[in-house]
N, C-alpha and C positions, 0 to 999 in steps of 0.2 A: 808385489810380484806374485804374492799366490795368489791373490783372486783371479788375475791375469790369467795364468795356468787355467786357474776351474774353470773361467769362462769360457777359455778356447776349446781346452777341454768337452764341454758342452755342447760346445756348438759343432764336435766331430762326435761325439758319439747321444747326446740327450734325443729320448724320443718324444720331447714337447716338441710344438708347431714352431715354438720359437724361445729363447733364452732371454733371462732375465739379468739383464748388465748392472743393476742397479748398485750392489754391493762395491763392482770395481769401480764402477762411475762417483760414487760418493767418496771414497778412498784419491781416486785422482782430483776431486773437485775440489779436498783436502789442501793433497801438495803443489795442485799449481793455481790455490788464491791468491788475486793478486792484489797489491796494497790500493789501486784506486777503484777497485769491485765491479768496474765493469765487464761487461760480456766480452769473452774472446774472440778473436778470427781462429776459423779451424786450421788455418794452417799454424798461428802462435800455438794450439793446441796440440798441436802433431810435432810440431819442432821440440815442446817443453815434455813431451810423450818420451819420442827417441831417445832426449838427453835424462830423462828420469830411468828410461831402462839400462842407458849404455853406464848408469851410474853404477844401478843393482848388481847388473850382469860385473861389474868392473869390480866390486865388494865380494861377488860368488867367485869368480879367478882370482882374485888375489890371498882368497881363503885356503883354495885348492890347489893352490900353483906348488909343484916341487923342485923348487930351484932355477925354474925354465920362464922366460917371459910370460905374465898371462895374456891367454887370449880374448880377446871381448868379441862374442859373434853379432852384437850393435853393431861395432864400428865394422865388422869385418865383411857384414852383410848392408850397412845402410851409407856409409862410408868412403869418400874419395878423398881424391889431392889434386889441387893445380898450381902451378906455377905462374907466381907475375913477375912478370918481366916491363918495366917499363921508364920512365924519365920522369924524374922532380926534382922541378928547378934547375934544370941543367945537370943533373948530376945522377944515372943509372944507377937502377937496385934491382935486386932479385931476389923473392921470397916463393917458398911452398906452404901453403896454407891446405886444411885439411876440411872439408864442406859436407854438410848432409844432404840437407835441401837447398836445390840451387834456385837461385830466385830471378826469375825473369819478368822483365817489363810486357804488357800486354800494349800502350795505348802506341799509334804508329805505325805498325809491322803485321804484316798478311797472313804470317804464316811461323812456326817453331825455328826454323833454321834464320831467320829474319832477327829474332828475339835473341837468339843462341851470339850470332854473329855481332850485335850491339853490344852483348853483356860481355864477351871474348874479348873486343876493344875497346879501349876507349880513347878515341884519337885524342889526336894536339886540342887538351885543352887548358885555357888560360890560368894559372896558378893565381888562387885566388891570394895565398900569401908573402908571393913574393913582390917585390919591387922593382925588382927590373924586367916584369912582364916575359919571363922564362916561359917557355913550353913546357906543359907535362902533359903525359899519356901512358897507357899501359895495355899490355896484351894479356889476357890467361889462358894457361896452356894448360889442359888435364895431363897430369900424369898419372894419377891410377884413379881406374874408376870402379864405382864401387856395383855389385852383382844387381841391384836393386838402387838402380839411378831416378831420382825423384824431384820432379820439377814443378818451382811456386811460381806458379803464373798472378800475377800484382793485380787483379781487376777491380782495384779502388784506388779512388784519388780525395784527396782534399780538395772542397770547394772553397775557396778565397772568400770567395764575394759571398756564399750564402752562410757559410762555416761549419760545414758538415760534410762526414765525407759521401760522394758516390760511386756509383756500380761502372763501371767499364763496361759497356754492351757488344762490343767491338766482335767481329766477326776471327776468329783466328785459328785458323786450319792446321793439324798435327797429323803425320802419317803412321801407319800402325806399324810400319819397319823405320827406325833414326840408325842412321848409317853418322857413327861419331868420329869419322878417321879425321877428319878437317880440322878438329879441335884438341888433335893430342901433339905433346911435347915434340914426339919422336918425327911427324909429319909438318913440325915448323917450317923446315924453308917450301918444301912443296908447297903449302899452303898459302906461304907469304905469295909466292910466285901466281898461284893463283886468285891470289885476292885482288893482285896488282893490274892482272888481264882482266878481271873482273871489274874493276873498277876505273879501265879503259875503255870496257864496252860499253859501261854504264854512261861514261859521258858521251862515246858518241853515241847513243841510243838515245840519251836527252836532244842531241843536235838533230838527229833523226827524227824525233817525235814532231820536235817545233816546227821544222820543215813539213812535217806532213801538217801539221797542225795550220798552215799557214793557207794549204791548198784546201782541205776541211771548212775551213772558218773566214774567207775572204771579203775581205772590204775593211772600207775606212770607217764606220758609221758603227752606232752601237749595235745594228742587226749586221749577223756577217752569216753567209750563206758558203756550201762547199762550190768552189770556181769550177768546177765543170758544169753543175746547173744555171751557174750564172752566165757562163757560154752559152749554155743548149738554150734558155731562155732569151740571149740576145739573137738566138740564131733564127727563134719561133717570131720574131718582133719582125724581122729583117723578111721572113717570106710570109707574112701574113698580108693580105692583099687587104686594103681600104676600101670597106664598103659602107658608104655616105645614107642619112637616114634624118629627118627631121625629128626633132624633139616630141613634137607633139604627136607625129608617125607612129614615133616608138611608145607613146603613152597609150594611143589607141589602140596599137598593135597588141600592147601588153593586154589591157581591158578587152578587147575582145574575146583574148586567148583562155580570159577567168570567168566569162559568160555574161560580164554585161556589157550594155552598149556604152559607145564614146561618145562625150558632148559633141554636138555638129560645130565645127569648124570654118573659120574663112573659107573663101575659096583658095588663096594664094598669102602664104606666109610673111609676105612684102604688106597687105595689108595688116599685118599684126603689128608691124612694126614702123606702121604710119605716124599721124602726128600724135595721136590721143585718141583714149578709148571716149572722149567728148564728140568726137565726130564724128560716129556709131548712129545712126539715129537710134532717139531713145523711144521711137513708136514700135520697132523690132524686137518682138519677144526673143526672138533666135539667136540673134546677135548678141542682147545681153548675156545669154546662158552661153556663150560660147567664149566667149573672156576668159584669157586665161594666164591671168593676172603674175603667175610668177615664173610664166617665159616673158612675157612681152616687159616686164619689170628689171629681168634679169639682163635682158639684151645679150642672150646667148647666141651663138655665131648659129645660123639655119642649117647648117648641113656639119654632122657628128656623125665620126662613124662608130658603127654599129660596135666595133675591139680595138684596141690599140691596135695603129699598124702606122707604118712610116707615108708621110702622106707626099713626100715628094721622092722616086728613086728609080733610078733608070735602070735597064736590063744587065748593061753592064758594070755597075756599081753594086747591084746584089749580086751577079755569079760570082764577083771580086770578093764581096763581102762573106757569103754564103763558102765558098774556097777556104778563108781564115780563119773561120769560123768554127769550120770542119776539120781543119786542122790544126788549130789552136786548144781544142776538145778533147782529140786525139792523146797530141803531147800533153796535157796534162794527166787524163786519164792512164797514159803508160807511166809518167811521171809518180802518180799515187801510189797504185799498183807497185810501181818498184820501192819505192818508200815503206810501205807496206810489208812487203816480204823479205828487204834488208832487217826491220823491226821484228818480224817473227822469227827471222834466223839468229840474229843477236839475242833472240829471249829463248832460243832453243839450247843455243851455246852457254848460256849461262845457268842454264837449268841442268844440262850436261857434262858441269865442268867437273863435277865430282863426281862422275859415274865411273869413272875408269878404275878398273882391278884394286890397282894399290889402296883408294879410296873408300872400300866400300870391307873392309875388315875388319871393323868394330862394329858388329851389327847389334842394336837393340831393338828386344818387339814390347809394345805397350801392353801391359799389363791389366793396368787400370787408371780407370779416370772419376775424380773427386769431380761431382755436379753441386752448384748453388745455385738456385733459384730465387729471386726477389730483388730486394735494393741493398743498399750497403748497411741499411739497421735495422732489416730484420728478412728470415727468408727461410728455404728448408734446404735441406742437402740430400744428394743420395747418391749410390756408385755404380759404374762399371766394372764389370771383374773379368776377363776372358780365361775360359775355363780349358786349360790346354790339352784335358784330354779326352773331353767332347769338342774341341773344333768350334767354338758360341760364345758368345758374348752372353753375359747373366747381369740383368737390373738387380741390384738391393737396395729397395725405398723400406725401410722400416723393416717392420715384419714379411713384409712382401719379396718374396723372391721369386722372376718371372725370367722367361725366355727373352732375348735381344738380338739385334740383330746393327751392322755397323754402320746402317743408313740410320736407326735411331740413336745409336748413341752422336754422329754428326751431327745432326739434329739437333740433340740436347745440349752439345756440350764445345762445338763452335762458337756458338754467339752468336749474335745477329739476328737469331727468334725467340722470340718471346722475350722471358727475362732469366733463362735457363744459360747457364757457361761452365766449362772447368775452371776449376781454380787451380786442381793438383794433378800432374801425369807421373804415374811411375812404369818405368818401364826396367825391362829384366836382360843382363846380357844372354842377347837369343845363342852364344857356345858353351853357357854354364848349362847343361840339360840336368844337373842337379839341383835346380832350383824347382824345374817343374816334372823331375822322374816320380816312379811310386816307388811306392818303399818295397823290397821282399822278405820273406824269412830266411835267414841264415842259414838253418836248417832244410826245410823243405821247399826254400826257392818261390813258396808260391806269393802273390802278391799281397800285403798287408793294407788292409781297408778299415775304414769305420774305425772302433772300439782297438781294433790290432794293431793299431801305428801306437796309439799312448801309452804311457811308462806306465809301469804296475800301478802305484801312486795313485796318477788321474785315470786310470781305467776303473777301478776301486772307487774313486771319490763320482763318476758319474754314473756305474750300476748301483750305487746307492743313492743316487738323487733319482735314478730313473724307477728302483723300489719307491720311493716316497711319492713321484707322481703315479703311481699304479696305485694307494692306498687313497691319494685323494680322487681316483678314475671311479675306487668303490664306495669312497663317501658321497660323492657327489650323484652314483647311480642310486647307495643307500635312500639318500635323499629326496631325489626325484621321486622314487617309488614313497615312499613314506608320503609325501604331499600327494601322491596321485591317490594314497589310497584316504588319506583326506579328503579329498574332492567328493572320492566314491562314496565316502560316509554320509557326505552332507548333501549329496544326491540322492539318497536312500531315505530320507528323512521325510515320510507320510505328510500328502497333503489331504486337503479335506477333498473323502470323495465324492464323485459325481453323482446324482441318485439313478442306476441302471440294474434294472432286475435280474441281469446276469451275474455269475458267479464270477467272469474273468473280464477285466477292462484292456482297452488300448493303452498299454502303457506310453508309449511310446509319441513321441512331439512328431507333428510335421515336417517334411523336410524337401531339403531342395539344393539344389548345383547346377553346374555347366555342363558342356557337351565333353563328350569324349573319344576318344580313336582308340577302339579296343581291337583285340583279337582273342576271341574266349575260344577253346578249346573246346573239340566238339564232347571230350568225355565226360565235363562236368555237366553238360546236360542232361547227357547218362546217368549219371552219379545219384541228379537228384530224383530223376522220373523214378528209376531205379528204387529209390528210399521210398515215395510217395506210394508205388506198388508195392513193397515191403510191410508196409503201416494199413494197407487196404487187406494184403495176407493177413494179418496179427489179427485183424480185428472180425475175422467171419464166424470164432464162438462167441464172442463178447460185444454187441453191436453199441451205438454210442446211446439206443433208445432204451435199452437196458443200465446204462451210465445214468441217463438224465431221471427214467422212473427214480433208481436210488436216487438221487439226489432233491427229486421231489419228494419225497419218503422221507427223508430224512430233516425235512427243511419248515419250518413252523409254519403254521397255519397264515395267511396275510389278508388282510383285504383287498377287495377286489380295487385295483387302480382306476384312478379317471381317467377314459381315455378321449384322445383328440384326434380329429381326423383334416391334416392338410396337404394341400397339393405341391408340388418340388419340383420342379424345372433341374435337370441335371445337366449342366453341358457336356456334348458327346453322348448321353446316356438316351436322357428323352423327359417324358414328363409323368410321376407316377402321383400315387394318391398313398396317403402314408396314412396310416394308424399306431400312435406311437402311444407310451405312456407319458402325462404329462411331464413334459421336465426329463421326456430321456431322450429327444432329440438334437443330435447339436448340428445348424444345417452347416456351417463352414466346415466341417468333416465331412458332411456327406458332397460338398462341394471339392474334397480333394480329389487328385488324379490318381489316387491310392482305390479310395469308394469307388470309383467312377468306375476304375479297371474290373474291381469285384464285382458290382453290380450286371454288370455287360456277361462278365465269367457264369455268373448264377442267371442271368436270362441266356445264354445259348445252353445252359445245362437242363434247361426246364423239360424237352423231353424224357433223358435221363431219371430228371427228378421223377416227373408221373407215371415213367416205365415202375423206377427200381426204387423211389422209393427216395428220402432225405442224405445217407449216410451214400447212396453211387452216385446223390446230383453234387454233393460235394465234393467227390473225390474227381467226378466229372470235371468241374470249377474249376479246384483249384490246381488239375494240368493245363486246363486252359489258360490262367490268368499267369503260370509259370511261364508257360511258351510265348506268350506275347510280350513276358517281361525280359526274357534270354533274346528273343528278336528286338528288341530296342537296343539291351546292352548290346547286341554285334552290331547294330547300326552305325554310318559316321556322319554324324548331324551336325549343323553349319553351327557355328559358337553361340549364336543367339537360343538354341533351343538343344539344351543340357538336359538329356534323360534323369539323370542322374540328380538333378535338383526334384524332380518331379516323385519317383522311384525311390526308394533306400534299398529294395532289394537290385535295384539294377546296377546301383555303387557298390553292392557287396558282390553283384556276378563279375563285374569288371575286374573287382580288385580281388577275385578267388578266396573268397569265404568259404569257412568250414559249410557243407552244404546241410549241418544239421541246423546254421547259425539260419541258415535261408529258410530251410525249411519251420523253424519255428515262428520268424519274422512273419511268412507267411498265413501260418494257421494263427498268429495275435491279430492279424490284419481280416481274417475272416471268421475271427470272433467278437469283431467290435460289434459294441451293444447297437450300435445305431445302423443294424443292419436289421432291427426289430418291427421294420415298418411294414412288413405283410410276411405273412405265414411262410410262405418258398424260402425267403429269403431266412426269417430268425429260425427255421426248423437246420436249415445250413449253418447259422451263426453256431446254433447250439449245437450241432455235430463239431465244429473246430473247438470250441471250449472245451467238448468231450476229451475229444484227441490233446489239447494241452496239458489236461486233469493226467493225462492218462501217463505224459511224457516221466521217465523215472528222473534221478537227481542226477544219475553218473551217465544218464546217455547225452545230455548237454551240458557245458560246461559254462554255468551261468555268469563266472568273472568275463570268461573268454566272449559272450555274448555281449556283457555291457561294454564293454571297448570296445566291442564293433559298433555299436548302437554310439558311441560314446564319440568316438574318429567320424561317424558321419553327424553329429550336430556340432564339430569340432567344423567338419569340410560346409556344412551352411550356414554357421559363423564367417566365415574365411568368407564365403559369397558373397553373406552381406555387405564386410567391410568392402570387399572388393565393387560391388555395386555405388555404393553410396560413395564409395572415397572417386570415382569414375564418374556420376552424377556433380558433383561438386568440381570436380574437374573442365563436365564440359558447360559449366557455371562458372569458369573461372574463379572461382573460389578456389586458390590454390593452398591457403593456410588449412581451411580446414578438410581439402580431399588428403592433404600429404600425411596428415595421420590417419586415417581413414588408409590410405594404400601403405604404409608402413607397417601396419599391422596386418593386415592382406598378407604381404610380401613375407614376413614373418610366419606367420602362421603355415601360408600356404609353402612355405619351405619345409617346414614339420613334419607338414603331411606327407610331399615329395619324398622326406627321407625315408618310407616307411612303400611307398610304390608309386610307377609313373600315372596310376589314374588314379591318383589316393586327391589329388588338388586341380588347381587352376594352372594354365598356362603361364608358367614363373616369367619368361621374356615378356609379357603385355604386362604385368605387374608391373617388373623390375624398368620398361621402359616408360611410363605412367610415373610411378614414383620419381623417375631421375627426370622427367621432364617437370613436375612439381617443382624440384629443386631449385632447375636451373631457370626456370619462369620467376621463383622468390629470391634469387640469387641479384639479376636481373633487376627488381623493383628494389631490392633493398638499397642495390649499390646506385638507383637513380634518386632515391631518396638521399643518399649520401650525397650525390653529388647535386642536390638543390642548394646545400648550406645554410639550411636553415634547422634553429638546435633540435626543433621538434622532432621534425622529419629525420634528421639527421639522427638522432636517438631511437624513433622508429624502424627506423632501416636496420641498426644494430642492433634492434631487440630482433629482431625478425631474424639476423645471423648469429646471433647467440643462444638463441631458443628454440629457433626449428632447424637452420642450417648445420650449425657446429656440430649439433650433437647427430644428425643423420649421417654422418661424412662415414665413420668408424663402420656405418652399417652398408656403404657403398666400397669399401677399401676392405673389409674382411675377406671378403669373396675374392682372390686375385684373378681366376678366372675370366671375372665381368670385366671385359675391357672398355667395353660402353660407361661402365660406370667409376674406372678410373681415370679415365680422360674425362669425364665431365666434372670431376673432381678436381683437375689441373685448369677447366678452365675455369669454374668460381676463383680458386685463389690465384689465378692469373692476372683476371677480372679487378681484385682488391688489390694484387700486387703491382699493377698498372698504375694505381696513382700515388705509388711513390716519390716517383722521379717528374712529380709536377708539382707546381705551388699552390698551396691552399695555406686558408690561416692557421696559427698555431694552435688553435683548440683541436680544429678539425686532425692537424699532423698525429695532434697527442691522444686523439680517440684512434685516430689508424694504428698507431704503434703498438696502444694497450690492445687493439682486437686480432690483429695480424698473427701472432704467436700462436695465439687460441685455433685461426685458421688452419693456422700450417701447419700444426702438433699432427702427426701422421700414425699415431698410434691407434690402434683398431680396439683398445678396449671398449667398449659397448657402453656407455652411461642409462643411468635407470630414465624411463622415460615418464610421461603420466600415465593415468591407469589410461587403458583402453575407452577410448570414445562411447559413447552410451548408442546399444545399437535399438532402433524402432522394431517392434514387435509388426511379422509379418505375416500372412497365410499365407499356404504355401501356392495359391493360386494369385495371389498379388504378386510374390517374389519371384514366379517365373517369369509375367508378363513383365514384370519391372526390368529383371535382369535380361528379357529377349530385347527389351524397347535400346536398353543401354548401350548391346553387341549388336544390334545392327545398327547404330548410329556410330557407331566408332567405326561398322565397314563399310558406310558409306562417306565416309571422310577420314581416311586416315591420316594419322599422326606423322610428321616426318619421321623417320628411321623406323616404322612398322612395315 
């Protein structure tokens, strides 16, 4: 009973996503094992629930009780009574019995008041015990019914012949207001009175049917057609005029009509049907080709008309006929028609018969509805809840709690689709408004929520559970950070360097992404021009050619380098002649769209340069190469061509980087050494190293840089998977792109949490991934059903190893409703072949996998490590990833 408390407890005031049952669940798995160990029906488990509380609760009042009856609020709240009244063996009894859950039959019956009405009576039936073939029957009559009225609807049966039991699929409609006056003691005789009309209409509504039924379905023969068409059709025989046509007429006729020609013919049809085709002469080529062997064999009458029609009938033997015919048509068609509308009036009245005043004064409204999903051994469940004071129906499948609506819950919880049904309805007397009021203070009246309904006790026991998940909120940030500054460490870890005469390298990897829909703010272009002319100010007593003397001064003496001289084709750029030092040129660098922009930058600065000199063609530069890099980032470029793979500073303009984080990205980028290939160009390089040498420690904040540097090869990671797991996709190769997009889908969700242009378009992910799914879903479950053990074992490695364990990662998000629906139909898909025969191995591999299916729990399992990704330039990875998004928008996917 106390864990009960803490769990409810919890789940009113815990600020986790969701509560952990496990502690009461174990405690209850305790007290109701049962001695033959198998699995329960949730309703024995809700019955064995009640009667374990109304025990507790009946132990706590009788503890407490002073003198005065106790009271149990079990019984008082889950709790009714009816009276049977009926005949055994000839001989009247009346008892009051006292019911929780009342149990209704599903198979038979349309609708709740159908089920309600069979279980109320049970007519004349034959005593199995007695001997001289007595009558017994019984009526039940509610006399008190309990605030929280709760109905088990039966949807299993024992199968005989196969020995197991199954699911009742049966359609069976419940309304959200049950009007119970029909069924109470006090409205006995009314009620007998109208069951007795009621079951007067019924039979003549049967005499009704058959009669119409007879005019519907007429004839003697096994085809029976409705007798008015059978009229109108003798009526069309009767004026159809006879128009005569020879066999062979009509063959030609047909043949000419399809374009080719008809064999030549007799002249006259009498010789066809001469003595023998021997008296033909046989010197007549024509004649032979004209035979036509299966009229003149058949000795079919020469003149056929063209449609049925009566071939002998005089004027006034049709008007006569044509007359009865007309109105013989007549009378039956009014005949139907009133047959018809006596049937609809009879089914109006009977639907009516309880709507009058007196009747409709025990009003209950539904509350909630128990859903099962699957076959009779094995399946999931989840509920309706209508929340009375938002006005809405609310889904809880698991951890998920989502909005509803009472087209879906019909839907789910009728029957008749899929393999979805109620099992359980409870519904609440809609004149108790103390069932569903809010609570107020005593004091200040005002309304009590959350945390302020529960007794000191459990408000206490759940601000201290909600302390202990805020301790693990800082262990778990503790942690993160502590591994991230891991990562950092072992990213920092010198590799061998490159041989470059410069003092400062490109530290920084290649990079690349997709397109983006930015809107940048026109001040951060200000911000940065602004710095850039700031750092131009700084520098007019200290130039960077006095920087570099020092540092030649200072720098030991070298030998002179071998130099090489080759020519470089640059796309976009042009073609130059390079003089580098040996071994300091790296050409897929110079072939980035990084180089390319710089180069461009430092040829339209070249006046500048020969005007003013190295240090104004730089400063020249690099506002150029900013302004073209801020005109990309405001661009909105078609998916195939992602500035922002190409650029890292145009990822960090999108995503409002600190502008010193830009600014220095900038000046590493036009200090790479491989910008040493003629004089203009390394006398600029060497000015931006100057300006780096120069930057102090506290005016950048170098953690705060590498995490920007750090989130964009985190975002060309995320690319790549995204590319290759999309390549392999449109390879069909769905095993291996779904891990490939599941790490995508992950990652690039990280990113998203941190800004909307930080990743990839989550929707093309997320619909990629779940079409992965359900394409392996699909192959596994045809492999199953080959039946053969390989394949069959195939199949279910395939849903044990990639599907099962993806599910949790489509069901966290409740959001994705794309991707909870295609969740229900995988295990729809497996829960389909329940209710059909296959061999017994096959049953016993469905049983052991089905559970694993259906387990709805969203915790996350560890998956393998991350796919090994191929090493790419960042000039391959754009055109790879352009080739991929325009191939996917020239065929789209369903549902993109």
């Amino acid at each position: 009973m106390r864990e009960l408390r803490y769990l409810f407890a919890l789940l009113v005031g815990s600020k986790r996503k969701y509560v952990d049952p496990s502690r009461a669940v174990e405690i209850l798995k305790d007290a109701f094992k049962s001695n033959d160990s198998q699995q329960q029906d949730v309703s024995e488990f809700t019955h064995k629930l009640l009667d374990w509380l109304e025990d507790a609760f009946q132990i706590k009042a009788e503890e407490e009780r002073d003198g005065e009856k106790p009271k149990n609020p079990m019984v008082e709240l889950f709790y009714g009574r009816f009276l049977a009244v009926g005949v055994l063996e000839g001989k009247k009894f009346e008892n009051t019995e006292m019911f929780g859950q009342y149990p209704l039959q599903v198979n038979g019956f349309k609708d709740l008041h159908e089920c309600l009405e069979a279980a109320m009576i049970e007519g004349e039936i034959e005593s199995l015990h007695s001997e001289n073939s007595a009558k017994s029957g019984q009526e039940h009559w509610f006399t008190e019914l309990p605030p929280v009225l709760t109905f088990e609807l039966s949807r299993f049966e024992f199968n005989q012949a196969l020995g197991r039991p199954e699911k009742i699929h049966n359609k069976l409609e419940f309304p959200p207001i049950l009007y119970l006056d029909r069924y109470m003691h006090k409205n006995r005789e009314i009620t007998r009175i109208k069951r007795d009309e009621i079951k007067r209409l019924k039979e003549y509504l049967t005499v009704l049917q058959q009669r119409l039924e007879r005019y519907l379905s007429y004839g003697s023969g096994p085809k029976r057609f409705p007798l008015v068409d059978v009229l109108q059709y003798a009526l069309e025989f009767a004026s159809s005029k006879p128009v005569c046509t020879s066999p062979v007429d009509d063959l030609g006729a047909s043949a000419s009509a399809s374009g080719t020609l008809p064999p030549q013919i007799p002249p006259s049809t009498t010789e066809q049907q001469g003595p023998s085709s021997s008296d033909v002469p046989s010197t007549s080529p024509v004649q032979r080709s004209v035979i036509h062997k299966p009229f003149t064999q058949s000795r079919i009458p020469p003149d056929l008309p063209m449609h049925p029609a009566p071939r002998h009938i005089t004027e006034e033997e049709l008007s006569v006929l044509e007359g009865c015919l007309h109105r013989w048509r007549t009378e039956v068609e009014n005949d139907t028609r009133d047959l018809q509308e006596s049937i609809s009036r009879i089914h109006r009245t009977i639907e009516l018969m309880y709507s009058d005043k007196t009747m409709v004064q025990v009003p209950y409204r539904l509350h909630a509805v128990l859903v099962h999903e699957g076959q009779a051994n094995a399946g999931h469940y989840w509920a309706y809840i209508y929340d009375h004071h938002q006005n809405r129906w609310m889904k809880y499948n698991d951890i998920s709690v989502t909005k509803s609506t009472w087209e879906e819950l019909e839907r789910d919880s009728f029957g008749g689709y899929r393999n979805a049904s109620a099992y359980c309805l409870m519904y609440i007397n809609d004149k108790e408004q103390y069932l569903i009021q809010e609570e107020f203070n005593k004091e200040t009246g005002q309304i009590l929520v959350g945390m302020d309904t529960l007794p000191s006790d459990l408000r206490d026991y759940v601000k201290e559970d909600n302390k202990r998940f805020e301790k693990e909120l800082e262990e778990w940030d503790a942690e993160l950070a502590q591994k991230t500054q891991q990562e950092k460490l072992l990213s920092q870890i010198p590799r061998a360097p490159a041989p470059s005469p410069a003092p400062v390298q490109a530290g920084e990897p290649e990079y690349l992404e997709q397109p983006s829909r930015t809107d940048i703010s026109k001040h951060l272009k200000e911000d940065s021009v602004q710095a850039i002319n700031k750092a131009l100010a700084e520098q007019e007593d200290r130039g960077p050619e006095a920087i570099m003397d020092t540092s030649s001064a200072n720098a030991p003496a070298q030998a002179a380098p071998t130099q090489r001289v080759v020519e470089v084709a640059i796309p976009d750029v042009g073609t130059f002649v390079i003089e580098s030092e040996e071994g300091g040129y790296d050409d897929e660098v110079m072939l980035t769209p990084n180089m390319q922009g710089i180069i461009m930058a430092i040829g339209k600065a070249r006046n500048v340069y020969d005007r003013c000199g190295p240090e104004a063609g730089f400063f020249k530069a690099i506002k150029l190469e900013y302004t073209r890099l801020l005109k990309l980032a405001q661009e909105d470029p078609p998916p195939e061509c992602d500035y922002r793979l190409r650029h890292a500073i145009v990822y960090f303009i999108q995503n409002q980087a600190p502008k010193k984080i830009i600014e220095r990205t900038l000046l590493e980028q036009f200090g790479d050494h491989n910008l040493s290939f003629d004089e203009r160009c390394r006398n600029i390089m060497k000015v931006a190293q100057a300006k780096l040498e120069m930057i102090k420690p506290d005016e950048v904040n170098m953690e705060e840089y590498e995490r920007w540097h750090q989130d964009y090869r985190h975002f060309r990671e995320t690319t790549m998977f995204l590319m290759v797991g999309l390549e392999f996709f449109q390879k069909k190769s769905y095993m291996e792109a779904l891990l490939y997009l599941i790490y995508a889908y992950q990652n690039n969700k990280e990113l998203l949490s941190k800004g909307p242009y930080r990743g990839h378009d989550e929707e093309l992910i997320s619909h990629y991934r779940r079409e992965c799914l359900l394409k392996l879903n699909e192959h596994a479950a045809a492999l199953f059903e080959s039946g053969d053990d390989q394949e069959v074992n195939n199949g279910l490695i395939i849903m044990n190893e990639l599907i099962v364990p993806c599910l949790p990662l489509l069901l966290v998000d409740e959001m994705e409703e794309k991707d909870i629906v295609a969740v229900e139909d995988m295990r729809n898909r497996w829960c389909s072949y329940l209710g059909q025969e296959m061999e017994p191995n096959l049953q016993e591999k469905l049983t052991d996998f089905l559970p694993k299916l259906l387990d709805c729990s969203t915790e996350i399992k560890g998956f393998n490590d991350p796919p090994k990704l191929p090493s790419y330039s960042t000039h391959e990875l754009c055109e790879r990833y352009a080739r991929i998004m325009l191939s996917l928008s020239r065929t789209p996917a369903d549902g993109r």
